[in-house]
C-alpha positions as CSV (number, residue, x, y, z in Angstrom):
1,X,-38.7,6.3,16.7
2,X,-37.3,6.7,20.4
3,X,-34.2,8.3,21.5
4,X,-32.3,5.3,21.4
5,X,-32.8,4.2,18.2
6,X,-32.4,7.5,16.5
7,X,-28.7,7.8,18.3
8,X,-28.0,3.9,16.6
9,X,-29.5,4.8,13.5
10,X,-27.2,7.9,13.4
11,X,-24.2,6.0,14.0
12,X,-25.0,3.7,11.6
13,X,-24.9,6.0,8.8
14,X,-21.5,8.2,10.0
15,X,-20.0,4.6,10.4
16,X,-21.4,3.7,6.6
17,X,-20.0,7.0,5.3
18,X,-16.7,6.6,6.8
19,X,-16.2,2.8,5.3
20,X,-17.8,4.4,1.9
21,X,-14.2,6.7,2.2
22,X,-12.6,4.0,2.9
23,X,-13.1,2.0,-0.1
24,X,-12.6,5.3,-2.0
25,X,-9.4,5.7,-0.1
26,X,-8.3,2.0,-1.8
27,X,-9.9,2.6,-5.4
28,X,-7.6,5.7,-5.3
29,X,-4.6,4.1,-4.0
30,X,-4.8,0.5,-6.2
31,X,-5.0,3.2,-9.2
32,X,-2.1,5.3,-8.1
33,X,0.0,1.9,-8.0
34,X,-1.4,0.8,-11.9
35,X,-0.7,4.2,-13.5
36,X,2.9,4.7,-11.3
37,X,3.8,1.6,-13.0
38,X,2.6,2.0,-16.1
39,X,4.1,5.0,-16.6
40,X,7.3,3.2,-15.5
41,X,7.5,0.2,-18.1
42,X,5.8,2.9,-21.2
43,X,8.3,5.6,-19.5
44,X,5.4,7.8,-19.8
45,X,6.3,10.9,-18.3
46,X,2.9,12.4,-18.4
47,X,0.8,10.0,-16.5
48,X,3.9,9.9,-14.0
49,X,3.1,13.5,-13.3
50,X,-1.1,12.2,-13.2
51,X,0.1,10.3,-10.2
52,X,1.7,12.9,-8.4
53,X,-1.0,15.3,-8.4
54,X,-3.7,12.5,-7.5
55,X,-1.8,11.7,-4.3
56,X,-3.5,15.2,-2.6
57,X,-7.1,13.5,-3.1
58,X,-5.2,10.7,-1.4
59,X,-4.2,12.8,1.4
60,X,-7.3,14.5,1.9
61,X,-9.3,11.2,2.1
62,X,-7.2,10.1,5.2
63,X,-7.8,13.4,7.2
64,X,-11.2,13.5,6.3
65,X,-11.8,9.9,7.6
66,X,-9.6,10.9,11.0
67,X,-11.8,13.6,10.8
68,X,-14.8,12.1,11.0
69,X,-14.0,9.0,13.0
70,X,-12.7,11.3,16.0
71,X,-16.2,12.9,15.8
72,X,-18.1,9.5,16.1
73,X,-15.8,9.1,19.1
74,X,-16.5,11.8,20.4
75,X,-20.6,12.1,20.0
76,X,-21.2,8.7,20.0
77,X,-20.1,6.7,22.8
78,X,-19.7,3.5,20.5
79,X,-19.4,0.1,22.1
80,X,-16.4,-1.9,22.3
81,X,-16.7,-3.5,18.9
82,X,-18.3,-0.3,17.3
83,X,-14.8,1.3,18.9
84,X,-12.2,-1.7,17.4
85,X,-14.1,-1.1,13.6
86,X,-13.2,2.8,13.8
87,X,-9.7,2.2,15.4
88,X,-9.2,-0.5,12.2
89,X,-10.5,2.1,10.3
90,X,-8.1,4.8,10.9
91,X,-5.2,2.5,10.7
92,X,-6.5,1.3,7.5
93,X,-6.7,4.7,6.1
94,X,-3.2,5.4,7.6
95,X,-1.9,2.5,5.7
96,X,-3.3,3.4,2.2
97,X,-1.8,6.7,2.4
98,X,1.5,5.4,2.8
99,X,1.2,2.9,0.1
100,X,0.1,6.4,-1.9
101,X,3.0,7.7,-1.1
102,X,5.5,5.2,-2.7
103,X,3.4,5.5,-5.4
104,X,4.1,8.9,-6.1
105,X,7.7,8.5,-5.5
106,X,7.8,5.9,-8.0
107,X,6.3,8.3,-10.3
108,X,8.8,10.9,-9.4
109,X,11.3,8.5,-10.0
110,X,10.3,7.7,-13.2
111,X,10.6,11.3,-14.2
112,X,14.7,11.2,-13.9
113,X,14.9,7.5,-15.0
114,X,13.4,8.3,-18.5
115,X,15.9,10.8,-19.4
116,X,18.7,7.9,-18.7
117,X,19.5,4.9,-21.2
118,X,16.6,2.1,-20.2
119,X,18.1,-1.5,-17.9
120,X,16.7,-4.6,-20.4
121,X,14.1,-6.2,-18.2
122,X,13.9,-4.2,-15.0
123,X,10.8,-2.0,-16.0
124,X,8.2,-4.9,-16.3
125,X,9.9,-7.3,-13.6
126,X,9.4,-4.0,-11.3
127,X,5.6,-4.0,-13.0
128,X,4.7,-7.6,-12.0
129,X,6.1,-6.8,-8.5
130,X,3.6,-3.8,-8.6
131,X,0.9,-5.9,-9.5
132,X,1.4,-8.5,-7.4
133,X,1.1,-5.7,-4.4
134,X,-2.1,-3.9,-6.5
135,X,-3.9,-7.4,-6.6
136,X,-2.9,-8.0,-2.6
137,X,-4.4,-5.1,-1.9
138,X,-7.7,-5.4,-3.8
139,X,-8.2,-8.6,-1.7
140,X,-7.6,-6.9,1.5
141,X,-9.9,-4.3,0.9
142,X,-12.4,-7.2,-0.2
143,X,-11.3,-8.7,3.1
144,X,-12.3,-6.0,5.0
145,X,-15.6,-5.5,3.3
146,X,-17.1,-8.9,3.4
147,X,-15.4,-9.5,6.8
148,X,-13.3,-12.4,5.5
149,X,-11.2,-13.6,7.9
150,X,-9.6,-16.6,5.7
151,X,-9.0,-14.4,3.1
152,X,-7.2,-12.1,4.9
153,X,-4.6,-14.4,6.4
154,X,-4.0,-15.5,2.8
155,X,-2.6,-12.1,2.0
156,X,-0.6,-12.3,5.3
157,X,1.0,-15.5,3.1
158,X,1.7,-13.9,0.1
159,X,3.7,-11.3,1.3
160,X,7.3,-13.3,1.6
161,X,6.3,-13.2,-2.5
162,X,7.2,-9.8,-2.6
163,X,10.2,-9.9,-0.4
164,X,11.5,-12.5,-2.8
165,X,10.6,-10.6,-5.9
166,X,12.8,-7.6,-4.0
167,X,15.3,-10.0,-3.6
168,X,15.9,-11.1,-6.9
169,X,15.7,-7.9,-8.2
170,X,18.2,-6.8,-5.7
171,X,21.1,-8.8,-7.1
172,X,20.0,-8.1,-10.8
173,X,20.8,-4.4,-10.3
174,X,23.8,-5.2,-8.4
175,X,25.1,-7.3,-11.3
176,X,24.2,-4.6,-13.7
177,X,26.2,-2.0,-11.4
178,X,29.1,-4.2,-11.4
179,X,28.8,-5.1,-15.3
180,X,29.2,-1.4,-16.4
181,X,29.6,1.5,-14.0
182,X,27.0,3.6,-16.2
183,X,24.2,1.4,-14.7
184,X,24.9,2.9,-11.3
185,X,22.4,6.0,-11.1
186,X,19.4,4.3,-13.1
187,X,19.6,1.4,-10.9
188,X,19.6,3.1,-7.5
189,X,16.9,4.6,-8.9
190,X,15.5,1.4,-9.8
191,X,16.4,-0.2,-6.3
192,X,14.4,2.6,-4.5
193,X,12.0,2.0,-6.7
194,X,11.9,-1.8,-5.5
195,X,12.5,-0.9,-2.1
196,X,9.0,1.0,-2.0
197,X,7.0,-1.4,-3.3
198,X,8.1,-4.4,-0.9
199,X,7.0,-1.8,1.7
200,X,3.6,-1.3,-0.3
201,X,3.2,-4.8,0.2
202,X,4.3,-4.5,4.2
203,X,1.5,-2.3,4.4
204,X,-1.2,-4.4,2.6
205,X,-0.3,-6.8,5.0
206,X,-0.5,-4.3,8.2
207,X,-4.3,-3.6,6.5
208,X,-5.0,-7.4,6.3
209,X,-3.9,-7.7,10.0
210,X,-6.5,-4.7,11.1
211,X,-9.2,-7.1,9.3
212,X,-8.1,-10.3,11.8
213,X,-8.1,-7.6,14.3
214,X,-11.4,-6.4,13.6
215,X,-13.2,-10.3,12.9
216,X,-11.5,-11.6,15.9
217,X,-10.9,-9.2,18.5
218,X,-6.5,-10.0,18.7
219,X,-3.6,-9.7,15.9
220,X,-2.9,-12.5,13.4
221,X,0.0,-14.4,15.2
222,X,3.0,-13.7,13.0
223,X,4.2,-17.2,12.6
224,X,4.5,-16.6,8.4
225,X,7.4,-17.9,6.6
226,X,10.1,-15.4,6.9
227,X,12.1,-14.5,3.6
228,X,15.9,-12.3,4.7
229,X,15.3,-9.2,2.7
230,X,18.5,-7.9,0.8
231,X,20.6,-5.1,2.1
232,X,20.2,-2.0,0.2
233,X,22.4,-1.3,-2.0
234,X,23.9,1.5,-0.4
235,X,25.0,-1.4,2.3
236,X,25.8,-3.3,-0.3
237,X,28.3,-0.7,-2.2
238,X,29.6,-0.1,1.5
239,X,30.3,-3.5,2.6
């Protein structure tokens, strides 16, 4: 084996080990969404608390990959396309840790909404809105994987599902605030709740726009149908 191909060979296997974190990264973070809302529709205070101390694995997964693909940089002189797959990379990882994040806060949210009276129906519609976001993001990482460019400009689509899932849910706790002033604390909490995972899904769309990126060399052209999001409620109280 020349020199050559031992300095390709090596890259090879840093830029396999970094994608093998990656996909770690997203098994971690699609779990951290699945058990944050679980343990909000089963108000499970326990597996609330699970979440929040999984987020550090989380965490250290995304400097570790920043780590490592500053390294490659560095040693390995990659070629322009070599380059664009670790820049996707590192915003890819940058993404997921944010969509972590909201998961923990849900969880931490959970932990003050389970010592107030429960609002009928909230709890699961906020579940299916998780899911949706959960099953976005397996694709996307599946997207990124297999390369898929089609795939990934479906997700790109689905996204104005989850701004109107926020929506809707928007004006249910408002109506529940107005109804009975007793509703007002559980259903900021709620609303926040909401809030975060419409940005989950922002960011499962920001990952499926680094796998365009990465196929085709430019950013998806944002031409998708726009959906107003709701004022918070904050605004809304204010207005």
């Amino acid at each position: 084996m020349n020199e050559d191909t031992h300095i390709v060979s090596s890259f090879d296997r840093d830029l396999e080990q970094i994608q093998a974190h990656i996909m770690k990264m997203g098994g971690l973070v699609e779990q951290a969404i699945i058990d944050a809302s679980q343990s909000l529709i089963q108000r499970d205070e326990e597996l609330s608390e699970q979440v929040r101390e999984k987020d550090a694995a989380i965490d250290a997964l995304e400097e570790l990959i920043n780590e490592e693909a500053a390294r490659v940089i560095a040693l390995r002189s990659p070629t322009a396309i070599d380059l664009r797959i670790i820049l996707a990379v590192i915003k890819i990882s940058g993404n997921l840790e944010r969509i972590g994040d909201y998961s923990k806060n849900m969880a931490k949210r959970n932990s003050v909404l389970v010592q107030m009276p429960p609002i009928e129906g909230s709890r699961r519609a906020l579940g299916r809105m998780a899911k949706e976001v959960q099953m976005m993001l397996k694709d996307a990482l599946d997207a990124y994987i297999q390369r898929d460019v089609e795939l990934a400009r479906e997700i790109l689509e689905r996204d104005h599902e989850i701004d109107q899932m926020y929506n809707a849910l928007f004006r249910e706790f408002l109506t529940f605030m107005m109804e009975d002033p007793r509703h007002i604390t559980p259903c900021m909490h709620l609303h926040f709740i909401a809030k975060n995972t419409e940005r989950m899904g922002d960011h499962v769309t920001a990952i499926a726009e680094q796998v365009v990126y990465l196929v085709t060399g430019s950013m998806p052209e944002d031409n998708r149908p726009k959906v107003e999001i709701a004022k918070t409620l904050d605004d809304a109280s204010n207005s």
